[in-house]
C-alpha positions in Angstrom: -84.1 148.9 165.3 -86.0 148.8 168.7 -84.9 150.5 171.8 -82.0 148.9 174.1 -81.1 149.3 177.8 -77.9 149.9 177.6 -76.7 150.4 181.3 -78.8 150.2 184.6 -77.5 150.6 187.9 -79.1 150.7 191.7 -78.0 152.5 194.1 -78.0 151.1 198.1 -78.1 152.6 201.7 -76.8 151.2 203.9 -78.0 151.6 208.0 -77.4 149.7 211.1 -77.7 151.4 214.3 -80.7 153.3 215.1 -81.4 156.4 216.8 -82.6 154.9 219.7 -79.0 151.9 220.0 -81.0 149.2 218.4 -79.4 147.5 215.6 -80.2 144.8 212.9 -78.0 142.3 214.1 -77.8 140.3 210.9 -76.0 143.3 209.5 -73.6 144.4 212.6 -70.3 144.0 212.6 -68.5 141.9 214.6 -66.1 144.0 216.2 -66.4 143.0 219.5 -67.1 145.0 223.1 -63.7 146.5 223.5 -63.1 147.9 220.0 -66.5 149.6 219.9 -65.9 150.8 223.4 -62.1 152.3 221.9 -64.5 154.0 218.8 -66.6 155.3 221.4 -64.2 156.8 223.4 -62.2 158.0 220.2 -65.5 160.2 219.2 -66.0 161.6 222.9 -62.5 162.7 222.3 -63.3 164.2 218.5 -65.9 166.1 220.3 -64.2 167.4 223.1 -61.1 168.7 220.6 -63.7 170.0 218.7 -65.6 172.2 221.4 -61.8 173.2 222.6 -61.0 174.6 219.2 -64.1 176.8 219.6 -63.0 178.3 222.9 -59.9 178.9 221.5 -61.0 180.5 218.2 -63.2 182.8 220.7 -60.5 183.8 223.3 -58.2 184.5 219.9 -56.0 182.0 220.0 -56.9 179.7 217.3 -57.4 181.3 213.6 -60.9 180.0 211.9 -61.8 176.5 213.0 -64.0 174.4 210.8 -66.3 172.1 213.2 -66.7 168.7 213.0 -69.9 168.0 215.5 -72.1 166.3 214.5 -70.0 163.9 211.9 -67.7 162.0 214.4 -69.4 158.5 213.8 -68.0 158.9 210.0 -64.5 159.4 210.9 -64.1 156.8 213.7 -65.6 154.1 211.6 -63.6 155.2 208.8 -60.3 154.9 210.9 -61.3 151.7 212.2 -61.3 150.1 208.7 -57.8 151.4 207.4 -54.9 149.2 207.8 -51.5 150.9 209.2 -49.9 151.0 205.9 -53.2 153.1 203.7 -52.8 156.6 203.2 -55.3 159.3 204.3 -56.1 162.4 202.4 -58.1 165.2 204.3 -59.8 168.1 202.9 -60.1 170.3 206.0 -63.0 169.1 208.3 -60.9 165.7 209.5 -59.7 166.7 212.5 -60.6 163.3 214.2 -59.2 161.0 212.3 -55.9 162.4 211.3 -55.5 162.4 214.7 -56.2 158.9 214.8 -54.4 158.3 212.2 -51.1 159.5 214.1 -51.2 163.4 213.7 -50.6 164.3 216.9 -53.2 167.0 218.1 -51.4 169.4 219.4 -49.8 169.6 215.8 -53.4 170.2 214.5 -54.4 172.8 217.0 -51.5 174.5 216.0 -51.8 174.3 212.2 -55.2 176.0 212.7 -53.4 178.7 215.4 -51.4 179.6 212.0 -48.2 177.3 212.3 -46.7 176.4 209.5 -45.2 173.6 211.7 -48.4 171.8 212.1 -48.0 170.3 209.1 -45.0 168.7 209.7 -46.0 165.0 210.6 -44.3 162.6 212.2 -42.0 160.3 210.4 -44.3 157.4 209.1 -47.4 159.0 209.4 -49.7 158.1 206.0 -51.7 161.3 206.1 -51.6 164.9 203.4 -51.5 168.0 204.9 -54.7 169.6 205.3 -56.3 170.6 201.5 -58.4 173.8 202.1 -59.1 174.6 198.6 -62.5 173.1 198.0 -62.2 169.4 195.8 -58.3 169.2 195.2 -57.9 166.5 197.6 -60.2 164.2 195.1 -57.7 164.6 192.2 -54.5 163.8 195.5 -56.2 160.6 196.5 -57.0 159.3 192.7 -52.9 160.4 192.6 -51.7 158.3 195.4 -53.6 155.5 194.4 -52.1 155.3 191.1 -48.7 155.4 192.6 -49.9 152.9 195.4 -50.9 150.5 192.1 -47.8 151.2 190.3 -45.6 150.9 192.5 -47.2 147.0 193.7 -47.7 148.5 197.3 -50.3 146.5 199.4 -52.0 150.0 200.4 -55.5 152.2 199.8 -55.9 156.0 199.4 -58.9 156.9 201.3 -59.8 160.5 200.6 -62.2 162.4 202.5 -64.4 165.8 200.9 -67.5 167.6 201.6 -70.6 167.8 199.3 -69.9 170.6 198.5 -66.7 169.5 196.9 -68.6 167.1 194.7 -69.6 170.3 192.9 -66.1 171.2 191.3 -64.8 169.6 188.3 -61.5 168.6 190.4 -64.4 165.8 191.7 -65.3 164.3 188.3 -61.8 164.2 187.0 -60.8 162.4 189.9 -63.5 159.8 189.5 -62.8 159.2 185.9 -59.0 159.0 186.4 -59.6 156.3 189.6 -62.3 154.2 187.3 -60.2 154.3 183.7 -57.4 153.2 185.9 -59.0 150.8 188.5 -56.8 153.2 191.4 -56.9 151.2 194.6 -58.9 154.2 196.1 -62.2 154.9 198.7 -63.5 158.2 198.4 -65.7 159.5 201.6 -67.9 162.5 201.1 -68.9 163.5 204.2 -72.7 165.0 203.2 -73.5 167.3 206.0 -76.5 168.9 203.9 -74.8 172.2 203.2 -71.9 173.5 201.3 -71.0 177.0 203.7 -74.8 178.6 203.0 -75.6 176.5 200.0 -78.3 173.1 200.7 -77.8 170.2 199.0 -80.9 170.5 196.5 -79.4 173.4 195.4 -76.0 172.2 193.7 -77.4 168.9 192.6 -80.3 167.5 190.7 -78.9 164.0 191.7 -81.3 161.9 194.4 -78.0 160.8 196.1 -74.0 161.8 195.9 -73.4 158.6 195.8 -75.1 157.4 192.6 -72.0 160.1 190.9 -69.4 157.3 191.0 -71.6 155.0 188.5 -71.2 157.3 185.6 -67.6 156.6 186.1 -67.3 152.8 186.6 -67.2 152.9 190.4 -69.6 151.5 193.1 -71.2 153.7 194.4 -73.1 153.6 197.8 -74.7 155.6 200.7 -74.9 154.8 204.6 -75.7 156.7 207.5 -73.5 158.8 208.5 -74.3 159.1 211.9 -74.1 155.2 212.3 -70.8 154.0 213.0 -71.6 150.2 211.9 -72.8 150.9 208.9 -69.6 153.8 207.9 -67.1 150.8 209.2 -68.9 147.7 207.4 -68.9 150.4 204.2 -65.8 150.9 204.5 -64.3 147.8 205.6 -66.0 146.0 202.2 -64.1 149.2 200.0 -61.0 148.9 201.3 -60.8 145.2 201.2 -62.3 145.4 197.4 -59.6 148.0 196.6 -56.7 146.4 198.4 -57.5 143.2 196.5 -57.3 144.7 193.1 -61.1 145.5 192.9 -60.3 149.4 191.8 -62.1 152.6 193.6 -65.1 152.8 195.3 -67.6 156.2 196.5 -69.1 155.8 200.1 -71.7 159.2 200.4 -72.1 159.2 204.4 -75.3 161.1 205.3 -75.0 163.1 208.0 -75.1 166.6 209.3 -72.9 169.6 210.1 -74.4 171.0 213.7 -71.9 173.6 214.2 -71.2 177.0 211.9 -69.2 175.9 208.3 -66.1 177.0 210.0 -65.8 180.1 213.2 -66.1 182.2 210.2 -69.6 181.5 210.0 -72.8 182.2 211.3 -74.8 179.4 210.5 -78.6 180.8 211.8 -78.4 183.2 208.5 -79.4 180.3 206.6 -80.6 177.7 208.6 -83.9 176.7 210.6 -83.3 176.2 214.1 -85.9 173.1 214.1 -83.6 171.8 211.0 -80.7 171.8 213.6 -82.6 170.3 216.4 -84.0 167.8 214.5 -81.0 166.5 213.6 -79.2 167.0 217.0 -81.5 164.1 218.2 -79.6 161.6 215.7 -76.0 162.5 217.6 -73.9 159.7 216.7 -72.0 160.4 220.2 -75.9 159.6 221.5 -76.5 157.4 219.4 -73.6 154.8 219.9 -73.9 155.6 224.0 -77.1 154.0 223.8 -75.6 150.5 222.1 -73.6 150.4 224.9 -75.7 150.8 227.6 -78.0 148.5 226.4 -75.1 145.6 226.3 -74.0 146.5 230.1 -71.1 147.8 228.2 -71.7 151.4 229.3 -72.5 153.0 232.5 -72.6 156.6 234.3 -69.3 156.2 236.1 -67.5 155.3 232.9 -69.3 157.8 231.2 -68.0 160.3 233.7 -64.6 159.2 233.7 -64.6 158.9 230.1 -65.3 162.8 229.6 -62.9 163.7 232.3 -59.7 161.8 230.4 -60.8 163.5 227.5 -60.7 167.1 229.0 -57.6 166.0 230.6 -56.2 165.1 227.1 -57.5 167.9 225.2 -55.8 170.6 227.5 -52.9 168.7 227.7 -53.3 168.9 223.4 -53.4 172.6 224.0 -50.4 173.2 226.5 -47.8 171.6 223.9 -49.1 173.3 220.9 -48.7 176.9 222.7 -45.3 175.6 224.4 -44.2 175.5 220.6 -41.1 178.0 221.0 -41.6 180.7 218.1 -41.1 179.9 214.4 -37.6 180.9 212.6 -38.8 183.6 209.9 -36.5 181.8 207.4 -39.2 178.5 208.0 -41.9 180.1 205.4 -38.7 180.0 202.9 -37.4 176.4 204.1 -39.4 173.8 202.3 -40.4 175.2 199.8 -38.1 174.4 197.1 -34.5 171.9 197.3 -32.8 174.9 196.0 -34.2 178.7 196.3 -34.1 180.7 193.5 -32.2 183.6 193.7 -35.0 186.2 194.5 -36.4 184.5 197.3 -33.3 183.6 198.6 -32.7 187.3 198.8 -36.4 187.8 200.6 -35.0 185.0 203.4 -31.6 186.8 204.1 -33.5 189.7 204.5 -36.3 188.0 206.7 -33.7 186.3 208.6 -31.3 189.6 209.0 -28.9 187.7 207.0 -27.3 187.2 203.9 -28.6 186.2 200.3 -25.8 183.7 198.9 
């Protein structure tokens, strides 16, 4: 018997915004001039928390930060497509939008100042706690999105990783669960070309991450990263497919980390500086500025004001999380289980200076 194709699939990129604001207008969005004015003012604050978080990290009082410059155009897009009812799941670079996804961000600052509290969200508020182990939040998205589907909710799990996650097998088993069982998921692998000291090439023979999700039955496709059109029309189109019972789909946003992997790190080990710049001169931030300047949308004065507010906001961000009076030593006991056992109940009375019952 001859030979038979069996399965063929293409893979597509997705890019709308240049470098230098010019766009391909058949493709843009229409989102109009005061909603990408609000994403443009959402990723000048992302980068002012973001250079904050450093100071504080520096002046010792912040624990290790992971940085997030660089990769802002990803998570305001991404934000802007979610509905108020879809649930987020972060892995641990999503500083941006968990915040604007109602984590306040003084709660943030203070979960990466060591405070257990800062992981006590609002009341309402669709988003995990933070997942620092590298790829479990996969497997926690392809989770809520069966529940989501089970329970006949009108909601999508959008869960965010790193490449580097797309190495662990926690990835894979998530993609096979979400495709055998048609999860109303979006998976967002922020590809910022290194996993800590590790380049891409090296943990995959693959030509894209994105081209992963058709071994499993999932679309599969690539954009820009530092293009915020092309992360929200990506988006946009997955979460409306999953929402409407089209099952899971795998964005891969290209992009890169400018900063060290997290304060821990010291990034010029590995890395050419001319790597760095070269890829400083695609700043979303720039990048999306330039749109708006060439719309009459922008200007220096707003520009100014615009950075101001955010400092403003970000030190007022700061103030509340250190005003936090002092955790109760009994809180590392509290929530952990509905009923402690009796040895750990024994370990609180004696944190607490009280008595085990």
């Amino acid at each position: 018997m001859p030979k038979t194709q069996v399965y063929h699939a293409v893979t597509e990129r997705l890019e709308i915004l240049g470098p230098d604001g010019t766009v391909d207008k058949d493709l843009l969005p229409e989102l109009g001039e005061e909603r990408v004015r609000s994403m443009y003012l959402d990723m000048i604050r992302m980068r002012a928390m973001d250079d904050k978080a450093l100071k504080l990290q520096r002046q010792g009082r912040m624990g290790t930060w992971p940085p997030i410059k660089g990769q802002e155009a990803i998570q305001a897009g991404v934000a802007q497509a979610m509905a108020d009812d879809d649930w987020l799941i972060p892995a641990f670079r999503e500083h941006g939008i968990m915040w604007l996804r109602g984590v306040p961000a003084h709660l943030i600052y203070a979960y990466w100042a060591g405070d257990e509290r800062g992981s006590a969200f609002p009341e309402g508020v669709r988003v995990f706690p933070v997942a620092v182990p590298v790829g479990s939040q996969w497997q926690h998205g392809t989770g809520v999105g069966l529940s989501l589907k089970l329970r006949g909710e009108d909601a999508v799990a959008v869960t965010f990783g790193g490449d580097g996650s797309t190495s662990e097998g926690d990835f894979h088993e998530a993609m096979n669960c979400a495709g055998v069982f048609r999860t109303p998921c979006v998976f967002v692998i922020q590809n910022n070309q290194w996993a800590i000291s590790v380049p891409l090439h090296q943990q995959t023979a693959s030509e894209t991450l994105a081209q992963k999700a058709h071994a499993y039955g999932i679309p599969g496709v690539q954009v820009d990263g530092n293009d915020v059109f092309a992360v929200y029309s990506a988006a946009a189109e997955a979460i409306d497919n999953a929402r409407r019972g089209g099952g899971p789909t795998l964005i891969e946003a290209v992009t890169y980390r400018l900063g060290d992997h997290t304060t821990a790190d010291d990034a010029s080990r590995y890395r050419e500086d001319e790597e760095v710049e070269a890829w400083a001169e695609r700043d979303p931030i720039v990048r999306l500025r330039s749109f708006l300047e060439q719309r009459g949308w922008w200007d220096a004065d707003r520009e100014q004001a615009a950075q101001s507010e955010a400092q403003t906001w970000v030190d007022r961000m700061v103030a509340e999380a250190e005003a936090m009076p002092p955790q109760d030593a009994g809180d590392i006991f509290t929530h952990m289980y509905a009923e402690l056992p009796p040895n750990l109940a024994e370990q609180m009375a004696e944190a607490t200076g009280g008595e085990s019952s």
